[in-house]
N, C-alpha and C positions, 0 to 999 in steps of 0.2 A: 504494500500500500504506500503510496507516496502522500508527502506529508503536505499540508495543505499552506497558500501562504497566510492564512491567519496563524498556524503556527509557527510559521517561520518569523515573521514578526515579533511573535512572544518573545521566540527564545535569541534574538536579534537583541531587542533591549534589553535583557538579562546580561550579555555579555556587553553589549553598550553600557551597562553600568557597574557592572565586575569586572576594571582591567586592568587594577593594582598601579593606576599610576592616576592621584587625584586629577593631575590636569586633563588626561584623558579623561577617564571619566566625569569630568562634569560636561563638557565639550559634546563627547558623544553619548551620553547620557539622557542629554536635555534634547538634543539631536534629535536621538532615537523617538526621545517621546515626541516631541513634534513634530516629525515627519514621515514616520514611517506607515503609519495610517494610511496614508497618501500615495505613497511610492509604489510607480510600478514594478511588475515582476522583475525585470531586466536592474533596476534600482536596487531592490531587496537584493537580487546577487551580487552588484558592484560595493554593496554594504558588507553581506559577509564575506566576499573575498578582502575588505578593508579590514575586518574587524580581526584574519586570522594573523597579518603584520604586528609586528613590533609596536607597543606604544609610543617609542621614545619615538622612532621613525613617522610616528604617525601625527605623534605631534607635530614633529617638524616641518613634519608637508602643509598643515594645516595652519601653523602660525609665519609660515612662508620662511623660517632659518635654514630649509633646503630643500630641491627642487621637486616636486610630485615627478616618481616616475611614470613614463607614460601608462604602463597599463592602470596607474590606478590615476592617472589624471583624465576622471568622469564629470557627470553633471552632479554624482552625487558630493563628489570631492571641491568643486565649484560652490555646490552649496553648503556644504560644512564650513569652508571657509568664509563663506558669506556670513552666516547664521554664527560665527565665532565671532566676527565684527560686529555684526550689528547685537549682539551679546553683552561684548565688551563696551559698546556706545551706549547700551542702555544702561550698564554701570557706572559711566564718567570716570572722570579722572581716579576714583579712591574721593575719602573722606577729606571735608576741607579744614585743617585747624585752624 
């Protein structure tokens, strides 16, 4: 029986938020939960071939300190990065003393 993609979804943001490196997971965590509702099939695969990389690697792609490699420079990778900016824009600077 093949598995259906509502639950592939499930077990997507599960590991979107279990991936032992805080930065990643709030990044794709919040991700997860916001977008994967949404994503098509082909989406959902370019996410878990994302999710099976290295966090450190993945932050990196994400906060631009080095280059997405091609296979995983998708729309889903486009959007993470996006949704990481406008993340951090809706947090501002930090607190002002």
């Amino acid at each position: 029986m093949t598995e259906t993609l509502e639950n592939r979804r499930k077990k997507l943001r599960i590991r979107a938020w279990r991936r032992g490196f805080k930065e990643a997971d709030l990044i794709l965590g919040r991700y997860a939960d916001q977008a994967l509702e949404t994503m098509s099939e082909t989406d959902v695969d370019d996410f878990d071939r994302l999710l099976d990389q290295l966090d450190a690697d993945i932050y990196s792609w994400v906060i631009g300190s080095a280059p997405t490699p091609a296979a995983f420079d998708t729309p889903v990778m486009d959007a993470l990065k996006s949704f990481r900016v406008d993340r951090d824009a809706a947090f501002g600077d930090g607190p002002k003393v």
